[in-house]
C-alpha positions as CSV (number, residue, x, y, z in Angstrom):
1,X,0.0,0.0,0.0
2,X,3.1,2.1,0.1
3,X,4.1,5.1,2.9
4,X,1.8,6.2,5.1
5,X,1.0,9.8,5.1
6,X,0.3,11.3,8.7
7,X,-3.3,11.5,9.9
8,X,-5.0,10.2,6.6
9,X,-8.9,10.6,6.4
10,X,-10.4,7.6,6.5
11,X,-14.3,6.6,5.8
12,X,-16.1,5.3,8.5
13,X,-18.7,3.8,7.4
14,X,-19.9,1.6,10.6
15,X,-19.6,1.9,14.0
16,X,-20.6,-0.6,16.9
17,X,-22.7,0.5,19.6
18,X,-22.5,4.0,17.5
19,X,-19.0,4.4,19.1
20,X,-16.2,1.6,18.4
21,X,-15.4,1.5,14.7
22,X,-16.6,-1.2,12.6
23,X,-16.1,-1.1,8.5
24,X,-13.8,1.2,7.1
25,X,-12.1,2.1,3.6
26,X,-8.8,3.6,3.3
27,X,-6.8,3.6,0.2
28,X,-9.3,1.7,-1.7
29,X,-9.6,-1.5,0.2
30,X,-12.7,-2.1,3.2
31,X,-11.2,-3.0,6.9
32,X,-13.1,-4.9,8.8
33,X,-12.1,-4.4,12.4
34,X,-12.1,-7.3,14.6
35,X,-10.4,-6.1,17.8
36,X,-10.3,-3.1,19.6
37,X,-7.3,-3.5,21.7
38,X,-7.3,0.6,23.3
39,X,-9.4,3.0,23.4
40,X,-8.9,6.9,25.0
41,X,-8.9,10.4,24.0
42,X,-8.8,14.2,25.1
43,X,-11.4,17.3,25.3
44,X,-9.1,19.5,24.4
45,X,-6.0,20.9,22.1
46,X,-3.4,18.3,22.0
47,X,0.7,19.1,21.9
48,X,0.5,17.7,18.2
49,X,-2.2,20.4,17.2
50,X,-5.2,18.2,17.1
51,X,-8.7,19.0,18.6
52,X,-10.3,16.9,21.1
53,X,-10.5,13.5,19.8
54,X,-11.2,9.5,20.4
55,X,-7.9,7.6,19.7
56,X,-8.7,3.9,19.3
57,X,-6.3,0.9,18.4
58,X,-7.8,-1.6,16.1
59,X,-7.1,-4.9,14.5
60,X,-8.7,-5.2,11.2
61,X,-8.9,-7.7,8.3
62,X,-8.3,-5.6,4.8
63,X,-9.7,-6.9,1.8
64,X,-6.9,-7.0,-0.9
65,X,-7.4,-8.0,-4.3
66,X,-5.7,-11.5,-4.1
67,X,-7.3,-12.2,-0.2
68,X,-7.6,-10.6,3.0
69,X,-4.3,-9.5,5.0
70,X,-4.6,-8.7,9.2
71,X,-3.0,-5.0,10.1
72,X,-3.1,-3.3,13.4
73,X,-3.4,0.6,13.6
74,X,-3.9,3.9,15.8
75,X,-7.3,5.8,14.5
76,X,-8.9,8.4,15.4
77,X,-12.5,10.7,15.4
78,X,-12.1,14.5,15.2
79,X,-14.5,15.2,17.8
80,X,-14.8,19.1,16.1
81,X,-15.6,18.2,12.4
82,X,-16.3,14.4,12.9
83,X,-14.1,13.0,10.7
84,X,-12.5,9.5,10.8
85,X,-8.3,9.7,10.6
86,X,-5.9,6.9,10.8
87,X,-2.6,8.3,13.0
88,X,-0.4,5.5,12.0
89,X,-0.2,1.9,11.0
90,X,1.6,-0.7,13.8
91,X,4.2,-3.2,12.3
């Protein structure tokens, strides 16, 4: 999928309990997620220059075009705007 660019909008496009993520596409492949391993956030102006947020770590199954592959990463809701970004994929 290549390099990462910081803090990438993703597009949620399910959410359990209207608050874990769910289903979401990023770079043209859906991600399942399957585990939620952390969850936490802030109500204010973090040191990085984001808004108040809700920073999850997930475990998700992507949908590839020759079969699924497992990938762990750091995402995140823009509690201001309500947008969906991923901070970083884990190794």
């Amino acid at each position: 999928m290549g390099f990462l660019r910081r803090d990438e909008v993703v597009d949620m496009v399910e959410r359990r309990h209207g608050y874990f993520p769910k289903v979401f596409f990023w770079g043209g492949r859906r991600y399942d997620v399957y585990g939620v391993e952390q969850c936490g956030g802030n109500g204010r102006r973090g040191l990085a220059g984001k808004g108040a947020h809700r920073c999850f770590r997930v475990r998700a199954r992507g949908h590839l075009d020759n079969g699924t592959a497992d990938e762990a990463f750091v995402i995140y809701q823009d509690l201001q705007d309500g947008s969906w970004r991923i901070e970083r994929r884990l190794g």
